[in-house]
C-alpha positions in Angstrom: 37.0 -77.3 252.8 33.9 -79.1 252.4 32.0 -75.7 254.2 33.0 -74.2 251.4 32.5 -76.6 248.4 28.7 -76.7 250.1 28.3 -73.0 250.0 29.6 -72.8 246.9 27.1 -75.4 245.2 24.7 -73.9 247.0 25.0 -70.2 245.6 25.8 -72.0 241.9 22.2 -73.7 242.2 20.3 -70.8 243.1 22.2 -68.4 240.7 20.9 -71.5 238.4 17.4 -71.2 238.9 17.0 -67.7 238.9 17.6 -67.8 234.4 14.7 -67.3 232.5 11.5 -64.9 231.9 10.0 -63.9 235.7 6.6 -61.6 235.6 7.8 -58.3 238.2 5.0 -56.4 240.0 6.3 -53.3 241.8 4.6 -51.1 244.1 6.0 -47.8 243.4 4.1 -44.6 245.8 0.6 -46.4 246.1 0.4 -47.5 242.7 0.9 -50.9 240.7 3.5 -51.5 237.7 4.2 -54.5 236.1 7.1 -55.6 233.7 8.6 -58.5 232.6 12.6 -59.5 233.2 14.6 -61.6 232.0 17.7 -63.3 234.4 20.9 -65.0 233.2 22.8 -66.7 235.7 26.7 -67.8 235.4 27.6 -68.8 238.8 26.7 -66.3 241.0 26.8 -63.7 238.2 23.6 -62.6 237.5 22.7 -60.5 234.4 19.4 -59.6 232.1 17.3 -57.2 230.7 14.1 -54.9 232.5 12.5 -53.3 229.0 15.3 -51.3 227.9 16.8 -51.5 231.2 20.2 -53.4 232.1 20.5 -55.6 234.8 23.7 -56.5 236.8 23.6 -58.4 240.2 24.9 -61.5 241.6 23.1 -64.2 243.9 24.4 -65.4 247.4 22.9 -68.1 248.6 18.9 -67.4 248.7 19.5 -63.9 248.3 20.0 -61.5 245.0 21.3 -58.0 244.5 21.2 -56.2 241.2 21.5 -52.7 239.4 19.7 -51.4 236.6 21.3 -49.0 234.3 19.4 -46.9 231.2 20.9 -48.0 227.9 23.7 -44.8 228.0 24.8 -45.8 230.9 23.1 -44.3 234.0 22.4 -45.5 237.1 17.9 -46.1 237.2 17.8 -47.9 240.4 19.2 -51.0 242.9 17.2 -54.5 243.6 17.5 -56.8 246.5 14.9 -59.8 247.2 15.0 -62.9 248.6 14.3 -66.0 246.2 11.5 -68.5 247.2 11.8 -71.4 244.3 9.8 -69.5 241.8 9.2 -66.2 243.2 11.7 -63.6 244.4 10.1 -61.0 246.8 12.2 -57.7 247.8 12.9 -54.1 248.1 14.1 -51.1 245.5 15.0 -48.1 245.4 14.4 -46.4 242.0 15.6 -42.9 240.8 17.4 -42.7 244.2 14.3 -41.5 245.9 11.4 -43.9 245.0 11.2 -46.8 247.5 9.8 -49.7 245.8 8.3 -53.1 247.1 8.6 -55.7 244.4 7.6 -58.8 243.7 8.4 -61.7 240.5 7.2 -64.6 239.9 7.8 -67.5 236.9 4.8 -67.3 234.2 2.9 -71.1 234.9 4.2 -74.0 232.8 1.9 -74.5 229.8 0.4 -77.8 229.3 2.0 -80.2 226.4 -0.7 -79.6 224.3 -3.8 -77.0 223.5 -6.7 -77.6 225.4 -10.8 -77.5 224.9 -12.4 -76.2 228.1 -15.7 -75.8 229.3 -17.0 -73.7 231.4 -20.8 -73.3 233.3 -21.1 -69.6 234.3 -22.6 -69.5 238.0 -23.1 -65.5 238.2 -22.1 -62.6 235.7 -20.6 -59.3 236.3 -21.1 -55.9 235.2 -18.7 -53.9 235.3 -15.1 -54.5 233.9 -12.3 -54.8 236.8 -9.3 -56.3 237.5 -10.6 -56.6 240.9 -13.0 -59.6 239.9 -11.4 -62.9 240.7 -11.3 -65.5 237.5 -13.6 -68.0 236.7 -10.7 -70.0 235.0 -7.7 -69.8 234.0 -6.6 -70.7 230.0 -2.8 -70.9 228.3 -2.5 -69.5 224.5 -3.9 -72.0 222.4 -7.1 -73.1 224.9 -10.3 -72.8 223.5 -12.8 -72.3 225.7 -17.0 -73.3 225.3 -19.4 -71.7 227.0 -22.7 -69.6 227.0 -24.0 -65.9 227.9 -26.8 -64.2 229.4 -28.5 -61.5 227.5 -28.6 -57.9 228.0 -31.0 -58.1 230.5 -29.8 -60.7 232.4 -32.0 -63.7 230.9 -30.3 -67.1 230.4 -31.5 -69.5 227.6 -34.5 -70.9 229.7 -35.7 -67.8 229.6 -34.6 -67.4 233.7 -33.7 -63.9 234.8 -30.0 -64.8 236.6 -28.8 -60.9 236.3 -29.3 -57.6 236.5 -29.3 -56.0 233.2 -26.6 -53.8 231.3 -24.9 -56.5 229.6 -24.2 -59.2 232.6 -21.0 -60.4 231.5 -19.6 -63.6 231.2 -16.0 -64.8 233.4 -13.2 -62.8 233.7 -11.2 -65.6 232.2 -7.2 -65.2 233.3 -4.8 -66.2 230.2 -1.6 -67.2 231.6 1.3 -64.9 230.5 -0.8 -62.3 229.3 1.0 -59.3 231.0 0.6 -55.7 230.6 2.4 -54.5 227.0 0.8 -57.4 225.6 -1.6 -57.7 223.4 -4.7 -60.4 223.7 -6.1 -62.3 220.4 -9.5 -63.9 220.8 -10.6 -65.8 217.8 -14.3 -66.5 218.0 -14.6 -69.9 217.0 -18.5 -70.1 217.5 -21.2 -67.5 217.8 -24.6 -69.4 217.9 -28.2 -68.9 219.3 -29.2 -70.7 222.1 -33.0 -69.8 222.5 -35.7 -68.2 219.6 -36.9 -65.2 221.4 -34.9 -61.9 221.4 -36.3 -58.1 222.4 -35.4 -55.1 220.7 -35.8 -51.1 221.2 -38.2 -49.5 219.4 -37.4 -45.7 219.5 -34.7 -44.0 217.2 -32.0 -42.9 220.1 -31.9 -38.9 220.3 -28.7 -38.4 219.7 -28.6 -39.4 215.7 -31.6 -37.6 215.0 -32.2 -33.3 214.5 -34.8 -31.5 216.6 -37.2 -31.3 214.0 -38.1 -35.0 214.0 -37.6 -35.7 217.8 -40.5 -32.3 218.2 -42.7 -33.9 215.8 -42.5 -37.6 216.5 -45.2 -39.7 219.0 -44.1 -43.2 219.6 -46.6 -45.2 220.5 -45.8 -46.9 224.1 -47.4 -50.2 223.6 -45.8 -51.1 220.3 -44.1 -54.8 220.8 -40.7 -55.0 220.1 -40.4 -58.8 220.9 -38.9 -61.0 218.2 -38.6 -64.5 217.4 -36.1 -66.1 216.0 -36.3 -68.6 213.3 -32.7 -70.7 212.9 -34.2 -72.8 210.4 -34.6 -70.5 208.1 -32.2 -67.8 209.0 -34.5 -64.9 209.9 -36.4 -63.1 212.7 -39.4 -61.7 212.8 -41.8 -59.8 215.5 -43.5 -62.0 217.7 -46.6 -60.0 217.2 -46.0 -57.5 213.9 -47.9 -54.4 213.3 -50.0 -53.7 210.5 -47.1 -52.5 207.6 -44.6 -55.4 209.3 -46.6 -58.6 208.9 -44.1 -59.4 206.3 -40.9 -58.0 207.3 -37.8 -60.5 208.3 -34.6 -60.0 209.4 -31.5 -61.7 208.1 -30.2 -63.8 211.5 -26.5 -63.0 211.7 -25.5 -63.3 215.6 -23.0 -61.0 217.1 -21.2 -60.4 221.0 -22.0 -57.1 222.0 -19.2 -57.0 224.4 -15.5 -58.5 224.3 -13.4 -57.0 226.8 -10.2 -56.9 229.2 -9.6 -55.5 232.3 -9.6 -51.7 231.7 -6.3 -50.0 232.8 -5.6 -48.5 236.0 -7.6 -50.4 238.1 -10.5 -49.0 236.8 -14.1 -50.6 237.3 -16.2 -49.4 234.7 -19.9 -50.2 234.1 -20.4 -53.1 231.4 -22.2 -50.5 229.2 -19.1 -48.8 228.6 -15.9 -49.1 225.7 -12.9 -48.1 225.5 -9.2 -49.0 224.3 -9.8 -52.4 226.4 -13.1 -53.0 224.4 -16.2 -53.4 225.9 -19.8 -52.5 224.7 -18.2 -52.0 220.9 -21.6 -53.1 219.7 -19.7 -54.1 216.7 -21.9 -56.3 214.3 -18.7 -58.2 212.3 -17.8 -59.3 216.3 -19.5 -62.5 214.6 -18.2 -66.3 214.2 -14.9 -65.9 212.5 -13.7 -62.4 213.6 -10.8 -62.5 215.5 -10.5 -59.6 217.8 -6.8 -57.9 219.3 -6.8 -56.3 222.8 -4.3 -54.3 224.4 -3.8 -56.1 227.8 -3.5 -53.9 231.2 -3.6 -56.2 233.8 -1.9 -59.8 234.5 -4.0 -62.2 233.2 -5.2 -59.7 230.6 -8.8 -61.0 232.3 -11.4 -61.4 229.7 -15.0 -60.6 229.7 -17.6 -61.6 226.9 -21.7 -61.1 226.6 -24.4 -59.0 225.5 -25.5 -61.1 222.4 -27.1 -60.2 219.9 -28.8 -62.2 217.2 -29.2 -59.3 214.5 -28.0 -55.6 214.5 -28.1 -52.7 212.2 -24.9 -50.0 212.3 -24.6 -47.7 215.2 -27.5 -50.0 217.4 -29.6 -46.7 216.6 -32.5 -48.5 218.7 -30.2 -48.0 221.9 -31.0 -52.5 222.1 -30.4 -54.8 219.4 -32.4 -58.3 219.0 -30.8 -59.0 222.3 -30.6 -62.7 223.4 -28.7 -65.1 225.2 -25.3 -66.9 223.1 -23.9 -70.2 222.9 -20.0 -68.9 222.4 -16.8 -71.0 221.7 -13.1 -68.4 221.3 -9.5 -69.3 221.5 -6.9 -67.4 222.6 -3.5 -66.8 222.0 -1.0 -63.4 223.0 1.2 -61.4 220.8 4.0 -60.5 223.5 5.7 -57.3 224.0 4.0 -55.9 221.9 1.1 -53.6 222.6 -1.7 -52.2 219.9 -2.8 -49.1 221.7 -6.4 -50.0 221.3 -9.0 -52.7 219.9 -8.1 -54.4 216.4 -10.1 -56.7 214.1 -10.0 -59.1 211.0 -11.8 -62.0 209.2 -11.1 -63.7 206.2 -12.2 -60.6 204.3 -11.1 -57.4 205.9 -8.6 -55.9 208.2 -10.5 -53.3 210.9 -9.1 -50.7 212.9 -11.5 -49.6 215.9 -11.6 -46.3 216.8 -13.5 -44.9 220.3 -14.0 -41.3 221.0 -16.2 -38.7 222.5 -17.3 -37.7 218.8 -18.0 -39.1 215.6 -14.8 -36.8 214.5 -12.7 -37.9 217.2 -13.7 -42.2 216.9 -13.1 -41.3 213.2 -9.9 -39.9 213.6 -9.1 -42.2 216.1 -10.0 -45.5 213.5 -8.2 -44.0 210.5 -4.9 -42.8 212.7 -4.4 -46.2 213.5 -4.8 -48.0 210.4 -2.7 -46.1 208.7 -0.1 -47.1 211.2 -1.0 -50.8 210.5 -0.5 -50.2 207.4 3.0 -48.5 207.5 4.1 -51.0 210.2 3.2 -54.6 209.2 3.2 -53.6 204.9 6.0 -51.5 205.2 4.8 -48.7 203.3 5.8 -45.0 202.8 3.1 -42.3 204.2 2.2 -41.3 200.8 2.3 -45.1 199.7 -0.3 -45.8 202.5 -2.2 -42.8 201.1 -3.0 -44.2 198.1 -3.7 -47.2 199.5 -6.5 -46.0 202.4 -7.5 -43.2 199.4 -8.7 -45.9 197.0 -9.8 -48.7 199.1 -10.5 -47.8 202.6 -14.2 -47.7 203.9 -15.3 -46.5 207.5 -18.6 -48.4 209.2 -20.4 -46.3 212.0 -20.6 -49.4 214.7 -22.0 -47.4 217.8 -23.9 -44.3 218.5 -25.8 -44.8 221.7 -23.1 -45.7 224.1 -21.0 -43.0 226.8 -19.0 -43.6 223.2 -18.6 -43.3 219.9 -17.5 -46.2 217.9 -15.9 -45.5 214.2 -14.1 -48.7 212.5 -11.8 -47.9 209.6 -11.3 -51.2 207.4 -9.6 -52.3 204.1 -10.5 -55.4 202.3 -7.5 -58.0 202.4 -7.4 -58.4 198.6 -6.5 -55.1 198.1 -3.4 -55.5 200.1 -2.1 -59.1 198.4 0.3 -57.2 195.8 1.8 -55.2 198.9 3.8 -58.5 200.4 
């Protein structure tokens, strides 16, 4: 009798601690998956939800068993793992054929209370990948201080600690961030940490016709280098040709590059963008913007860098007045829910970013997807949002030099107050 009152507590215990959100990984033929679950356990009676999936098991002892059936009923697939205090590791077969190893673990306990971090980068990366380890790891609410190299790999002293094509600083790893997420990084801080910057000179190719390019001698010894003067809010070449003695530029720094891991396991160069960010080249990525990223790997991993202190539309010199930055963000998630692709507002306008191979497709892309905003968060009828994007949309070209083209569709926020 008291055998069996043990094994019975037992079993009640671990059905106990298997309730709550757990963070699945499953290796399905070679590749990857991730997915949140959810567990509810009464006694040994397990039940809970995968996605749209529902779950049915029970737990015996360490060990738990349990079906998952599509919302009409039919059979998806049958689970069995082994529970280790937080993590459950097992086996699964899927559609009756795929043979699944799986693993779930419990997202990490937040701290009571948002945190300010700061964090000394050691060495910078250049391509995006999930397969770079984190330099830290942050909860929603951190903020996190640090600093970047430039473009070419140059730190604030003026110390080459890279090489160039945007040197990026972390990945940092938010805790809870999961694929079908999405990531918001405010940027609290976008500041200049040195008074020198360097700039391209040459109009790029590609936004120019033949007849200019044919006719057109650069001269190879013209000096691009700037300096920048934060006292009084401008730059201005270091040594300034004859017609530019006079000629300033308004100082209004920028990040280059916020990104997360791309998806897929992809490792792509720090150059490029995509629908996890990147090289946007965006100049509103300034102090204030909050930027939304679809997340595609655990930890969303976040990479930031390639400052620059000024920047016309589309970069059209192929380099800004790159520099070094002094950068504070905080981040938070928006669960379960993921945008599809970057996102952007500040106090002023809400910006849809759309990347393509063309002007017409990033164009496309950007307009496609605020519209949707629109429809979704404002509720609106397709020829309500019409009228709306009709009468007070306006499209900025952000990037023209990159593998991509970058198009942002935006819509000032006080023309969208009487729609609440």
């Amino acid at each position: 009798m008291k055998i069996l009152a043990v094994s019975l507590f037992v079993s009640t215990a671990w059905a106990a601690d298997v309730s709550g959100t757990w963070e699945l990984s499953a290796k399905v033929l070679g590749d990857t998956q991730y997915v949140r679950i959810t567990l509810k356990a009464d006694g040994n009676k397990v039940t809970g939800n995968l996605n749209e999936l529902k779950l049915e098991g029970a737990t015996d002892g360490d060990k738990i068993s349990f079906t998952a059936s599509r919302p009409n009923g039919e059979a998806f697939g049958t689970f069995e793992g082994s529970i280790r205090g937080g993590e459950i590791v097992g086996t699964a077969l899927w559609r009756k054929t795929d043979k699944v190893e799986w693993t779930a673990r419990r997202p990490a306990a937040p701290p009571s209370a948002p945190r300010t971090l700061d964090f000394e980068p050691k060495e910078f990366h250049r391509v995006f990948s999930d397969a770079i380890p984190p330099v830290m790891h942050v909860f929603p609410g951190d903020t996190v201080r640090t600093w970047t190299v430039d473009a070419g790999g140059t730190d604030p002293k003026g110390v080459r600690r890279s090489g160039g094509g945007n040197p990026e600083t972390g990945p940092f790893y938010i805790e809870g961030a999961f694929p079908g997420d999405t990531l918001v990084v405010k940027l609290d801080k976008v500041r200049l940490n040195r008074d020198s910057a360097g700039s391209g000179d040459q109009i790029v190719d590609s936004a120019l016709n033949g007849g200019y390019l044919r006719k057109t001698k650069y001269k190879d010894n013209f000096d691009s280098n700037w300096v920048l003067d934060s006292d009084n809010g401008v730059a201005r070449l270091k040594n300034p040709s004859e017609h530019l003695k006079n000629y300033t530029v308004k100082l209004q720094p920028m990040m280059g590059c916020i990104a997360v891991a791309p998806q897929g396991h992809q490792a792509l160069q720090t150059g490029h963008l995509g629908s996890f960010g990147g090289n946007m080249d965006y100049n509103q990525m300034r102090e204030g913007t909050t930027i939304y990223l679809p997340v595609y790997a655990p930890g969303a991993l976040l990479f930031i860098g390639d400052g620059h202190a000024a920047q016309g539309d589309g970069e059209l010199t192929g380099d800004a007045l790159e520099t070094s930055m002094r950068v504070e963000f905080t981040v938070s998630l928006i669960k379960g829910e993921a945008m599809g692709g970057p996102r952007a507002e500040n106090d002023e306008y809400l910006m849809s970013l759309g990347i393509g191979n063309s002007l017409e497709d990033a164009l496309r892309s950007a307009t496609t997807r605020l519209v949707n905003w629109l429809q979704k968060d404002y509720k609106l009828e397709p020829n309500e949002a019409a009228i709306v994007l009709g009468t007070a949309m306006r499209y900025d070209i952000a990037e023209v030099v990159d593998p991509l083209v970058h198009v942002v569709a935006k819509i000032r926020k006080d023309a969208l107050v009487g729609l609440k």
